[in-house]
NUKOL-558363 format. One record per residue (C-alpha): residue in three letters; x, y, z. Coordinates in steps of 0.25 Angstrom, whole numbers, padded with zeros to 4 digits, always signed. Each point is the difference from the previous one (the first is absolute). Layout:
<pts>
alaXYZ ...
</pts>
This chain:
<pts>
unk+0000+0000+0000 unk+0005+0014-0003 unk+0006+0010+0010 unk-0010+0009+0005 unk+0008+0014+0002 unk-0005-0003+0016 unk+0009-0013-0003 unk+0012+0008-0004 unk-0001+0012+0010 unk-0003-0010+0013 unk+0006-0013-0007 unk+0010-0006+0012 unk+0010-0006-0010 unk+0003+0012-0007 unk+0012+0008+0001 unk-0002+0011+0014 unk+0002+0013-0011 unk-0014-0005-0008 unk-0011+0010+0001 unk-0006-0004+0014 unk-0012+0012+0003 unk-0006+0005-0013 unk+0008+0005-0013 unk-0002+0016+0001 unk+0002+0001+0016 unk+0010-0006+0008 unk+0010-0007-0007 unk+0016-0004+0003 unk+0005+0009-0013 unk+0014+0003+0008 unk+0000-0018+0002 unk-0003-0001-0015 unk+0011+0010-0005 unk+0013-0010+0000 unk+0004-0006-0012 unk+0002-0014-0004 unk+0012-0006+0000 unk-0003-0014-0001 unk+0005-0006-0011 unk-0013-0005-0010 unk+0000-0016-0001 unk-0003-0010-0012 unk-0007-0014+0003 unk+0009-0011+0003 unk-0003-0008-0013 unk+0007+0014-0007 unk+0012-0003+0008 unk+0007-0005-0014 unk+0000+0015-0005 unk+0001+0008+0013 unk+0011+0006-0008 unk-0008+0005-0010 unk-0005+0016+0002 unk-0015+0001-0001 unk+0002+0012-0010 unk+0013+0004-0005 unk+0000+0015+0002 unk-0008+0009+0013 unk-0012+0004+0004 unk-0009+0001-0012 unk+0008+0001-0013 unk-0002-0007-0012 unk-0012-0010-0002 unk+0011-0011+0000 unk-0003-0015+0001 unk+0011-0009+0006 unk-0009-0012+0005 unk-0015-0004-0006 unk-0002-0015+0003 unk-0014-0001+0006 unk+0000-0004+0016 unk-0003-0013+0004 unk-0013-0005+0004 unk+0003+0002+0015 unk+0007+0012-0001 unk-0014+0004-0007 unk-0008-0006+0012 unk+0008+0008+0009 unk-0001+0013-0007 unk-0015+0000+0000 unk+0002-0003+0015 unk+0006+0010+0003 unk-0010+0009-0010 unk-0013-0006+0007 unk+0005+0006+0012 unk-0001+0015-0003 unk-0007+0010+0008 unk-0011+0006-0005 unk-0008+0014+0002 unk+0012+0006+0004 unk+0012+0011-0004 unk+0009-0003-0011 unk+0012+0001+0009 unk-0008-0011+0009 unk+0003-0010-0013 unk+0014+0004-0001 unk+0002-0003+0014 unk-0007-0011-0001 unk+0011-0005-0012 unk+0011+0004+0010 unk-0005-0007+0010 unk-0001-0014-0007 unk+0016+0005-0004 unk+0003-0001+0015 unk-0006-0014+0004 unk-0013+0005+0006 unk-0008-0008-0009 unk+0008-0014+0000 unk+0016-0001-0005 unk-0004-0007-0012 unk-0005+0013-0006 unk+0011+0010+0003 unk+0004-0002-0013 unk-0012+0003-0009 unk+0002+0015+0003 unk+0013+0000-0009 unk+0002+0000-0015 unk+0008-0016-0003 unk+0009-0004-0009 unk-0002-0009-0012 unk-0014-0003+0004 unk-0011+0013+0004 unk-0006+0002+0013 unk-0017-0003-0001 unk-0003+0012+0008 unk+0009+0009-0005 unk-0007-0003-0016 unk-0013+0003+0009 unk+0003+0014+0001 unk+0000+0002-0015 unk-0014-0004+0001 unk-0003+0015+0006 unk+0006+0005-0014 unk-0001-0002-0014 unk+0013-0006-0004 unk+0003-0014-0002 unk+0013-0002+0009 unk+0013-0008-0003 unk-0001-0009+0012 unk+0004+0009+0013 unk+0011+0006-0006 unk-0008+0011-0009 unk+0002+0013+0011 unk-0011-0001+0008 unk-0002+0011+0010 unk-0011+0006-0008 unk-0007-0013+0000 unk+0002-0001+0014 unk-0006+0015+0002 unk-0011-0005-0008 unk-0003-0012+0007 unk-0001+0006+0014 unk-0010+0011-0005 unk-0008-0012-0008 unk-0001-0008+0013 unk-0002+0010+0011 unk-0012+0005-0006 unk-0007-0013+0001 unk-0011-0002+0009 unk+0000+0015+0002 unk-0006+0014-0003 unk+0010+0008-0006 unk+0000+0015+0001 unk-0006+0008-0010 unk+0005+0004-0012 unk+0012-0010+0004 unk+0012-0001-0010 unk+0000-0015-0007 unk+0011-0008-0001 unk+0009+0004-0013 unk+0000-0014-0006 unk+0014+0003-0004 unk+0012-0008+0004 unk+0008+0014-0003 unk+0004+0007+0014 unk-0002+0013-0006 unk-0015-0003-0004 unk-0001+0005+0017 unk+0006+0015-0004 unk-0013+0005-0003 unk-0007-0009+0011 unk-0008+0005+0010 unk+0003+0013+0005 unk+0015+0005+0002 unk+0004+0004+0014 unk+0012+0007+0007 unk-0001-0007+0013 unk-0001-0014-0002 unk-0006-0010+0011 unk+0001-0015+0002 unk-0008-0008-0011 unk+0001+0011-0010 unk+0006-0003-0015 unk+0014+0003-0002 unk+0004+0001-0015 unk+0015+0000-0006 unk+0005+0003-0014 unk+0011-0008-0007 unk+0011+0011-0006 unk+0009-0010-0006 unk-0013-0009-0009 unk-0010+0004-0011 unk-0014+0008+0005 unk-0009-0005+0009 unk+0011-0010+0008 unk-0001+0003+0016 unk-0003-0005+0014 unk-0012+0001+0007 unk-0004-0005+0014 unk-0008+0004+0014 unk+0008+0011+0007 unk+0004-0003+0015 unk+0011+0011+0005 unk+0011+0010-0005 unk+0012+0004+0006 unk+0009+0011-0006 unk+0000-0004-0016 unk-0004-0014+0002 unk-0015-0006+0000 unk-0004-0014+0006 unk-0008-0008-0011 unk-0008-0012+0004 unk-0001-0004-0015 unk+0002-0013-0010 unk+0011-0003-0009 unk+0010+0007+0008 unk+0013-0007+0000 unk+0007-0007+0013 unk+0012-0011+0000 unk+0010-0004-0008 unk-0002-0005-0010 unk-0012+0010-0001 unk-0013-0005+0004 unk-0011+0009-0004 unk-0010-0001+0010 unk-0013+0007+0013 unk+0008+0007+0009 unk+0002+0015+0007 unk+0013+0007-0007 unk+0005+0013+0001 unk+0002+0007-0014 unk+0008+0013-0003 unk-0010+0011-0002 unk+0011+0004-0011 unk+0009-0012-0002 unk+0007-0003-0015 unk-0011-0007-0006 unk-0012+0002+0007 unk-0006+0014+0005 unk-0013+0003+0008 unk-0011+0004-0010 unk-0012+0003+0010 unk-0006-0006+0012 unk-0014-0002-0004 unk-0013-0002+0011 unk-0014-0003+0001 unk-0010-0003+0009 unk-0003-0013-0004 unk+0016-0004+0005 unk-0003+0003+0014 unk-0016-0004+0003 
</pts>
């Protein structure tokens, strides 16, 4: 049975930082804001190609396939486990948080992995999130974080009222589909959209995820397709990006109410 978002705020096996009192009140925002430095994992039958990057260059370049084989029948079984359990009638951040908890264990060790783009064979949930979009995807290594964006917003939105005159999803696996998103702001809070441009690749190439903190000329970004390990893993997790690094730059934040009811 899915998650109700009761489930994932009072949910005993969740990690302590989850949403515990209602999303727009009291929240742990300052135990949220730490990145991840756990290095993303691979199911133990991938062992054979650990070596193997899951994309060859870094957070969101080229639409670059490096491994297509179709998963296997349990790694397909598992993935939809870990899909059936998502919350419903709540935020978007709440699925993303949702996604990184499964990366940390709180939902079985078995499935720490199905968070993470895979080498030589693509990750079932991972192709999931194209399904928010309207591009077919190269198993999980076509970039991603768009479709992720889209997912959370598809999903969230289920089982609930939205505000009105609520912004859809873009139906874009391009992270700058979001520049235009919403409404911009200045002054960014938890759960708002966070949008990056590429300077080094053609138009339209970027990074898009929630926003959770700055600090000086850095943003924390809870986001997908964002690269860990080495080899690279592209995977769920909370990074802090560069507001003005060498190949991504901050484009707008981007808000709505929608992204905090």
């Amino acid at each position: 049975m899915p998650l109700t978002r009761r489930d994932i705020i009072l949910g005993s096996c969740l990690a302590p930082w989850l949403p515990r009192l209602g999303f727009a009140t009291q929240q742990d925002w300052k135990g949220l804001a730490l990145a991840d430095i756990a290095p993303p994992e691979i199911p133990h039958e991938l062992d054979p190609f650990k070596s193997q990057p899951s994309l060859n260059e870094g957070v969101l370049t080229d639409y670059e396939p490096t491994g297509t084989e179709k998963p296997t029948s349990a790694e397909n079984m598992l993935g939809q486990e870990v899909l059936k359990s998502l919350p419903s009638n709540c935020t978007p951040i709440e699925i993303a948080l949702y996604f990184l908890a499964v990366g940390q264990g709180k939902f079985g060790m078995d499935r720490i992995p199905y968070i993470t783009a895979w080498p030589e064979r693509w990750n079932p949930v991972i192709v999931e999130f194209f399904r928010a979009t309207t591009l077919q995807p190269s198993g999980d290594t076509t970039a991603w974080c768009a479709a992720f964006m889209n997912y959370c917003l598809m999903m969230s939105a289920k089982g609930k009222q939205l505000p009105a005159n609520s912004s859809k999803p873009t139906l874009s696996a391009a992270a700058l589909s979001f520049r235009t998103w919403g409404k911009e702001t200045t002054t960014a809070s938890p759960g708002d959209i966070v949008v990056f441009k590429n300077v080094t690749s053609p138009p339209g190439r970027g990074h898009v995820g929630f926003f959770l903190a700055e600090q000086g000329d850095s943003v924390l970004v809870l986001g997908g397709n964002q690269f860990e390990g080495k080899p690279v893993r592209h995977t769920i997790n909370r990074k802090w990006l560069k507001k003005n690094g060498s190949v991504l730059k901050l484009h707008s934040y981007r808000t709505e109410e929608q992204l905090h009811v």
